[in-house]
MIBA-188801 format. One line per 2 residues: number of its first residue (from 1); their letters; for each residue x, y, z of N, C-alpha, C. Coordinates in Angstrom, 2 decimals. Each point is the difference from the previous one (the first is absolute). Example, Ala and Ser with C-alpha at 12.3 -4.5 7.8 and 13.67 -1.06 7.14 Angstrom:
# residues 2
1 = AS = 13.19/-5.69/7.80/-0.89/1.19/0.00/0.90/1.20/0.00; -0.35/1.05/-0.72/0.82/1.19/0.06/-0.77/1.09/0.73
//
This chain:
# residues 179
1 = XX = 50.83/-15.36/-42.11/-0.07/-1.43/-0.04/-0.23/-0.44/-1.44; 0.44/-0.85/-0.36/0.16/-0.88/-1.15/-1.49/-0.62/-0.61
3 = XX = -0.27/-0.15/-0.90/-1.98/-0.37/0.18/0.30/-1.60/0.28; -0.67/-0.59/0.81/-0.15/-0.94/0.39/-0.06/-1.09/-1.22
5 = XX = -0.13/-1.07/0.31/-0.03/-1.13/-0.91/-0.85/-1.12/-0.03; -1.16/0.15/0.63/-0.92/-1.06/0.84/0.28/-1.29/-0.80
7 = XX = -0.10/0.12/-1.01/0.36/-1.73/-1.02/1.08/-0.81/0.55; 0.82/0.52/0.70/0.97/-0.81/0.84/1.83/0.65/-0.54
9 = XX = -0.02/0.70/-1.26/0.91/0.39/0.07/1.31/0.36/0.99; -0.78/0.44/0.94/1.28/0.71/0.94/-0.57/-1.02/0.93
11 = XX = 1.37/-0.28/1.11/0.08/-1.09/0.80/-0.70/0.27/1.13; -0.31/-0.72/1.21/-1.01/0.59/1.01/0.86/1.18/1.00
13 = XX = 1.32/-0.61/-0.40/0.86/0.88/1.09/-0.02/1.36/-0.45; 0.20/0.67/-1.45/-0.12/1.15/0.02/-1.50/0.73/0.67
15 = XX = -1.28/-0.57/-0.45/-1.24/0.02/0.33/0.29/0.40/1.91; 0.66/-1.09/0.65/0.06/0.40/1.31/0.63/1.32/0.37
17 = XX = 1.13/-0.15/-0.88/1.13/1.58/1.00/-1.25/1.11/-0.62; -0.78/0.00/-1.32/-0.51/1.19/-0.12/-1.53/0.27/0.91
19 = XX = -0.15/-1.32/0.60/-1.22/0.08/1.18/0.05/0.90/1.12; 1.83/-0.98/0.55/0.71/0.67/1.08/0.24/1.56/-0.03
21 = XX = 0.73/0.67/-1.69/-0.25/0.89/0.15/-0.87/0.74/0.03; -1.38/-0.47/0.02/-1.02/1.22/-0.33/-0.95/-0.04/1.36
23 = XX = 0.50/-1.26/0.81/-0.53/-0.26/1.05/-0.52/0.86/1.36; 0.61/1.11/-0.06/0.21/1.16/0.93/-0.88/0.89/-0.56
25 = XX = -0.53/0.39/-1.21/-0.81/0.90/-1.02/-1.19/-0.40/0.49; -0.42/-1.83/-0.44/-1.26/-0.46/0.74/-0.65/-0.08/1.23
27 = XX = 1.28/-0.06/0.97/-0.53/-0.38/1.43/0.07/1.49/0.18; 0.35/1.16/-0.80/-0.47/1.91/0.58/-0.66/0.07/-0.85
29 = XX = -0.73/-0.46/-0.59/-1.12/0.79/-0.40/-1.40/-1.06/0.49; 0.22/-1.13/0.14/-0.99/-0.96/0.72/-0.48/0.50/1.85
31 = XX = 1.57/0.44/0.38/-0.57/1.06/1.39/-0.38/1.23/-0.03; 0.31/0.84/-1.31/-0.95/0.98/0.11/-0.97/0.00/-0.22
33 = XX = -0.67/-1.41/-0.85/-1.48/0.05/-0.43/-0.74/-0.04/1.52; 1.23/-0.89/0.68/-0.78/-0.48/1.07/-0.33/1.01/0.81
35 = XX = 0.96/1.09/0.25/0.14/0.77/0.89/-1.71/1.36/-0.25; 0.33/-0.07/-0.98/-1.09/0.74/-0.77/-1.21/-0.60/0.23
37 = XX = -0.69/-1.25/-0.06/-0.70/-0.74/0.06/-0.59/0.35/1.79; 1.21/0.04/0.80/-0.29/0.14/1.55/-0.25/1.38/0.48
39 = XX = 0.65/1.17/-0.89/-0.29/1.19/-0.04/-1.79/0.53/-0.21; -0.13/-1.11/-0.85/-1.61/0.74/-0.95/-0.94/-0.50/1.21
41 = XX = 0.68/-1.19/0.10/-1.16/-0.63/1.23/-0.11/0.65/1.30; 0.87/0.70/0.69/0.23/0.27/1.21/-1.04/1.35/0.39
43 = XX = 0.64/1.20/-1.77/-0.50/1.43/-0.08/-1.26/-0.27/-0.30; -0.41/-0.90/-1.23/-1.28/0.13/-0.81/-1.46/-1.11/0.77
45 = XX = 0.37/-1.30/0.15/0.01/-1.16/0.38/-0.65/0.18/1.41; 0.87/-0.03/0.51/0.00/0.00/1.53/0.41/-1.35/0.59
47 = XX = 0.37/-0.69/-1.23/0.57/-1.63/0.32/0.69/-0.18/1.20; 1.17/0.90/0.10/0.80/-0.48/1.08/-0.22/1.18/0.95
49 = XX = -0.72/-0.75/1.21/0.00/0.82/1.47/0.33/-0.56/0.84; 0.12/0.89/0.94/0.48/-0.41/1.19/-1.51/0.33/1.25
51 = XX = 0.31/-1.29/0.31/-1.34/-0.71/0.69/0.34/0.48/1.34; -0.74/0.88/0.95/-0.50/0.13/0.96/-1.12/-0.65/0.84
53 = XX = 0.42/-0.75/1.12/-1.22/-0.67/0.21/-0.22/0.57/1.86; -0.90/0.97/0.08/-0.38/0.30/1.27/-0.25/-0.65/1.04
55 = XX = 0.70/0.01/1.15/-0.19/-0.09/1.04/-1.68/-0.58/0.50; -0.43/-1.02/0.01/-1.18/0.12/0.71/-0.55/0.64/1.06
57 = XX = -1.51/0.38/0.37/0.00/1.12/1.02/-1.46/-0.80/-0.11; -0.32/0.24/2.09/-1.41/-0.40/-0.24/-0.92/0.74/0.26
59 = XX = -1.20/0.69/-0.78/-0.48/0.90/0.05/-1.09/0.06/0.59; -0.36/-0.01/1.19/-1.85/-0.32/0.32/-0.63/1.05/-1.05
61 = XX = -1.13/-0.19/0.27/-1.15/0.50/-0.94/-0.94/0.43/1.06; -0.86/1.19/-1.07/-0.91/0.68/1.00/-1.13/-0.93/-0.11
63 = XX = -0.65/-0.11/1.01/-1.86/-1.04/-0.28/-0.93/1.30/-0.11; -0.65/-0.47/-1.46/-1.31/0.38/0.04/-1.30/-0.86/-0.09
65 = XX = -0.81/0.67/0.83/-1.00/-1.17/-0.03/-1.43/1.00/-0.33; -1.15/-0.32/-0.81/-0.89/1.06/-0.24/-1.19/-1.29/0.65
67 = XX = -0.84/1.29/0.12/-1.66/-0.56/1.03/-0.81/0.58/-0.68; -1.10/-0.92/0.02/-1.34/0.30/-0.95/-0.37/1.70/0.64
69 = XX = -0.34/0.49/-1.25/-0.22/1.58/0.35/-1.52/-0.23/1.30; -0.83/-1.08/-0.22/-1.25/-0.08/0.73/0.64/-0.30/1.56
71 = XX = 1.14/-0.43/0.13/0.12/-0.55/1.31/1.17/1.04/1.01; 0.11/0.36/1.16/0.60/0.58/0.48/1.69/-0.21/-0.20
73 = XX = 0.89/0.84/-0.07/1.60/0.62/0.02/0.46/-0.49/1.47; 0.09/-1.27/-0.08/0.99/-0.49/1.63/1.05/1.06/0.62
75 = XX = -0.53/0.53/1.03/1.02/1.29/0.35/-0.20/1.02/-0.15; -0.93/0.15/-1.18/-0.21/1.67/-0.80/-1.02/0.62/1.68
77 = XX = 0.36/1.12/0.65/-0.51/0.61/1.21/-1.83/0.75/-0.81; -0.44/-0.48/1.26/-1.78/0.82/-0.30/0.42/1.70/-0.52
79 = XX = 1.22/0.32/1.20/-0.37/1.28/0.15/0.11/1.11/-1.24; 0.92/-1.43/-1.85/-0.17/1.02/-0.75/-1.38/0.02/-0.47
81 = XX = -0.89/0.73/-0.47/-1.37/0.63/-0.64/0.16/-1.04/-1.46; -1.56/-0.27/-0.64/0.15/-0.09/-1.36/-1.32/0.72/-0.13
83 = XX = 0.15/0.91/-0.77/-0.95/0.96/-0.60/-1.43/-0.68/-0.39; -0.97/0.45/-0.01/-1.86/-0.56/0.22/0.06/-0.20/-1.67
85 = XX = -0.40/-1.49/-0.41/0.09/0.16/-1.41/1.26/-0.61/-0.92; 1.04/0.03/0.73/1.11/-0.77/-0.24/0.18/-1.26/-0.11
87 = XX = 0.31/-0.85/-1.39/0.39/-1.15/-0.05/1.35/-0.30/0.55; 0.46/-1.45/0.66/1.18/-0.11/-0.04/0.64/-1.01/-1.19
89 = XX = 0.98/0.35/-0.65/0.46/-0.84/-1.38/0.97/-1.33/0.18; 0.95/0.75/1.29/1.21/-0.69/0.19/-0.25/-0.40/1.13
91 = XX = 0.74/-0.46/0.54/0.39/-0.67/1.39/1.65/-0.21/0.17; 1.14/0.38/0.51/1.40/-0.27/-0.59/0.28/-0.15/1.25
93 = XX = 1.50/-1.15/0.49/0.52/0.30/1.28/1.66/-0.26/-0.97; 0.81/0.43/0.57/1.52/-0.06/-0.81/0.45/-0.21/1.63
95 = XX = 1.05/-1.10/-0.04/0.32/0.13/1.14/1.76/-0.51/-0.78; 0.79/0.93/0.59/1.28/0.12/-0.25/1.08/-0.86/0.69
97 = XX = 1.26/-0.67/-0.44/0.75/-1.01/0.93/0.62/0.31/1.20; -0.25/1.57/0.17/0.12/0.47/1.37/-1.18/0.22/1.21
99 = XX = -0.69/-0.41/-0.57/-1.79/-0.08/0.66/-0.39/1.20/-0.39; 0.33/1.31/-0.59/-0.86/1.07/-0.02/-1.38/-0.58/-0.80
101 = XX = -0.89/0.47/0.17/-1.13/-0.45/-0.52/-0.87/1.73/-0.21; -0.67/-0.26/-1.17/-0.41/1.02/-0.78/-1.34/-0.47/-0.81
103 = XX = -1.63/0.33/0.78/-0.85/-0.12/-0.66/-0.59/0.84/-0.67; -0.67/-0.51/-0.63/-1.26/1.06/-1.67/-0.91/-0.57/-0.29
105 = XX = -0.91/1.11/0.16/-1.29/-0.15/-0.50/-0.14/0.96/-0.84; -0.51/-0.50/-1.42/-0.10/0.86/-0.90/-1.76/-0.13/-0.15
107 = XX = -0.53/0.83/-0.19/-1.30/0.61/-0.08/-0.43/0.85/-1.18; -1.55/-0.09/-0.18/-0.21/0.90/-1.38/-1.45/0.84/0.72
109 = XX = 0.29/1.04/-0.51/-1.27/0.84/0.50/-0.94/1.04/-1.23; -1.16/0.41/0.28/-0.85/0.56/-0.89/0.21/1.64/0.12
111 = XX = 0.60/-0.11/1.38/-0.03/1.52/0.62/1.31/0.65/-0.98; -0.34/1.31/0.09/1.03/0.70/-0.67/1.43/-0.33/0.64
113 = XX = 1.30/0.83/-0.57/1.27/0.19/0.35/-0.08/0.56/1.44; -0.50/0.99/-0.08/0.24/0.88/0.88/-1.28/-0.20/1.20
115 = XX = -0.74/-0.77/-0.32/-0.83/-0.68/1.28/0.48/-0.50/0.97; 0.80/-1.25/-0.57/0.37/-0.82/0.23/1.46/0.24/0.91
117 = XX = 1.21/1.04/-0.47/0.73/0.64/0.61/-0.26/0.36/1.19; -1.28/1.45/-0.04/-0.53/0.36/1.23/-0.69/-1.13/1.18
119 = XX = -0.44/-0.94/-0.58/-0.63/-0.80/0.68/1.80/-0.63/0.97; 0.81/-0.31/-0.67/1.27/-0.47/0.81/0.47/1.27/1.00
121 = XX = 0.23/0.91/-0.18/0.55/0.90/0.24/-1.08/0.33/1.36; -1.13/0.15/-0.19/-1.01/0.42/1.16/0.34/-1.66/1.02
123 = XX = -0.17/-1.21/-0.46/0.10/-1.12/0.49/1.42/-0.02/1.10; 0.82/0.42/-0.83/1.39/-0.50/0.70/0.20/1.00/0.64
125 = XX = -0.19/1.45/0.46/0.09/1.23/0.55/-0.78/-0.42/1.25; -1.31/-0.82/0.34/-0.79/0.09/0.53/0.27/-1.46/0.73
127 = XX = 1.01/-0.54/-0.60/-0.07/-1.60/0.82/1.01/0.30/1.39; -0.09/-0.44/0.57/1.39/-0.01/1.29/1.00/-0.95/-0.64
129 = XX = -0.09/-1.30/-0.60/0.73/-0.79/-0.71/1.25/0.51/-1.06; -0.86/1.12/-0.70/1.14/0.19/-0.69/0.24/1.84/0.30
131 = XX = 1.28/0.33/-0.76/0.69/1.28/-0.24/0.38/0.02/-1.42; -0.43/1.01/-0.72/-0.07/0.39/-0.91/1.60/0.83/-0.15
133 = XX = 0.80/-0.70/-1.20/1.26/0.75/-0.21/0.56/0.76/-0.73; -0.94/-0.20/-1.75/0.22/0.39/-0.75/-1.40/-0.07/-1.03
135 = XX = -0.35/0.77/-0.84/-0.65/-0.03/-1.05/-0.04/0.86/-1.16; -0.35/-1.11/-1.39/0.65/0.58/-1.12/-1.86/0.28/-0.79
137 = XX = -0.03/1.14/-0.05/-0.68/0.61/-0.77/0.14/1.66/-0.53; 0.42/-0.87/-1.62/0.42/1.06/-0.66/-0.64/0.29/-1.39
139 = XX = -0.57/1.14/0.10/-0.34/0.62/-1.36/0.51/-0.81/-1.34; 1.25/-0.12/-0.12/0.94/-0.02/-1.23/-0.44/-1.74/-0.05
141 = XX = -0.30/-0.53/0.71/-0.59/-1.91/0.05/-0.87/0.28/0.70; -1.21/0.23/-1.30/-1.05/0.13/0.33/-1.19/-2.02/0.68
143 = XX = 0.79/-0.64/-0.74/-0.34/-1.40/0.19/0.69/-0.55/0.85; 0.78/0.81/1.02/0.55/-1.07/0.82/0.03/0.66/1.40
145 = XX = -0.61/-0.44/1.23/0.57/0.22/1.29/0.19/-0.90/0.90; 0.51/0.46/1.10/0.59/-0.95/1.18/-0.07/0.18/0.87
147 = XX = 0.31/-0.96/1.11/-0.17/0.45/1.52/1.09/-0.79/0.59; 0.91/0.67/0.87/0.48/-0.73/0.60/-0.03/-0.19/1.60
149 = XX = 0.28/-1.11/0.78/-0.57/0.28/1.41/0.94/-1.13/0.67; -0.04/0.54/1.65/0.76/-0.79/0.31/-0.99/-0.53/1.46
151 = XX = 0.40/-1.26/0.82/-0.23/-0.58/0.64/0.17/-1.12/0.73; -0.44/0.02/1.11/0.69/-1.56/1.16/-0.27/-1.40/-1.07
153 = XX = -0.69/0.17/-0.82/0.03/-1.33/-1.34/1.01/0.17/-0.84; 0.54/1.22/-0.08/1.33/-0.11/-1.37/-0.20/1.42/-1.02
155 = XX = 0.13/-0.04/-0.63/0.46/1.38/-1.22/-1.60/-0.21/-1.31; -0.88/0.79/-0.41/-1.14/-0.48/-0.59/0.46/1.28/-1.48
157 = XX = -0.44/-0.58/-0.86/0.03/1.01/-1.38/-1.25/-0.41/-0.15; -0.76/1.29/-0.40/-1.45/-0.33/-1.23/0.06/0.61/-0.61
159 = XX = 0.84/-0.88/-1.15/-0.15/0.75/-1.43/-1.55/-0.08/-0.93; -0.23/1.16/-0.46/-1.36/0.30/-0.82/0.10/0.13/-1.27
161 = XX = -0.49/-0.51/-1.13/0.26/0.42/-1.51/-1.62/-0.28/-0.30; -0.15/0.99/-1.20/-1.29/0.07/-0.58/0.75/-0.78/-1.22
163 = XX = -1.23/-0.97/-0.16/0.28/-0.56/-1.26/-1.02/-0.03/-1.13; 0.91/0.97/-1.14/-0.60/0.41/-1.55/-0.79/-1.26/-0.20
165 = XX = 0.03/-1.45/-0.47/-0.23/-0.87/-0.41/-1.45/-0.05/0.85; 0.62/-1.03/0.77/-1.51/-0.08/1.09/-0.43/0.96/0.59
167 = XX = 0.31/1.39/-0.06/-1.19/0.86/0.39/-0.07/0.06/1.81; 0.68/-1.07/0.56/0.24/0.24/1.33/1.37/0.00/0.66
169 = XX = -0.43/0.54/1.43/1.05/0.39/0.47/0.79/-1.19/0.78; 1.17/-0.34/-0.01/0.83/-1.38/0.14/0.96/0.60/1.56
171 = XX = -0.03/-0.75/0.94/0.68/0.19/0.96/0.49/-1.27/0.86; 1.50/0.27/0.06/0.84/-0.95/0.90/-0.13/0.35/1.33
173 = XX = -0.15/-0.95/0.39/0.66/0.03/1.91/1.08/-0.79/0.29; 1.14/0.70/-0.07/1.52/-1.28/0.30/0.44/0.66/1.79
175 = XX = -0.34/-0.91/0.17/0.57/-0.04/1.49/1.20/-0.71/0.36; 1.04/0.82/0.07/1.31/-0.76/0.58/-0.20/-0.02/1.76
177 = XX = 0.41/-1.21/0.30/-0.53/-0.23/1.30/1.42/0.43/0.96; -0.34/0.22/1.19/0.71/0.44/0.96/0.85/-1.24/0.32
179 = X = 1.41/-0.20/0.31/0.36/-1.21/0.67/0.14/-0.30/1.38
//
């Protein structure tokens, strides 16, 4: 191209055909900026997505409701034991959108690990209420045992842990109830 003439020299018409011709140069390289521009955003960016919007779904929820540790576990059966000496901490009822319902009493005791075990184990062997199904006492977890038992009230775990910190021994009673 000829160097331009901005002072007015050359007439507007040449000015146009050399627009026209260069016109195709600008509008490809103005879409590759662009194109590039939509590239960086898409990989780097995350500018342009594609929007998924899920299906609504309605989910019930489980209820939990907790009770002063001083006041009785609505439901919780006499016939499980709480060891002579035992605080109770918790009070828990979870009741699920299918009605299963699942109470706990969590408790703290002075008595050793293994008191406290035997004390379940002699308890639930000796009740007519329950049957004893399983229990975990093992050497290799030395801080942890269990009991499991079954009965016309539902499925019972008493899990046992000695606890380093407080110095006492911490035990759940979760009773999943029979339906």
């Amino acid at each position: 191209m000829d160097e331009l003439n901005i002072n007015g020299s050359e007439n507007k018409k040449s000015i146009m055909q050399e627009l026209k011709a260069r016109l195709p140069l600008i509008v490809g390289v103005l879409a590759m900026i662009l194109v590039g521009v939509a590239i960086y955003g898409v990989i780097y960016k995350g500018i342009i997505r594609t929007k998924v919007t899920p299906t609504p779904t309605l989910v019930d929820k489980n209820v939990i409701e907790t009770f002063a540790p001083d006041k009785s576990l609505p439901g919780f059966p006499s016939s499980i034991p709480t060891p002579a000496g035992a605080t109770v901490t918790r009070n828990i009822k979870l009741t699920t959108p299918e009605g299963r319902v699942q109470l706990t009493k969590q408790l703290t005791s002075p008595k050793s690990l293994k008191e406290i075990f035997d004390f379940y184990v002699s308890s639930l062997t000796s009740s007519s209420a329950w049957k004893i199904v399983n229990k975990f006492d093992d050497p290799k977890s030395p801080n942890i045992k269990a009991v499991l038992a079954q009965g016309n009230e539902g499925s019972l775990t008493v899990s046992i842990r000695y606890n380093t910190i407080t110095k006492l021994t911490d035990i759940d009673l979760s009773l999943t109830k029979a339906k």
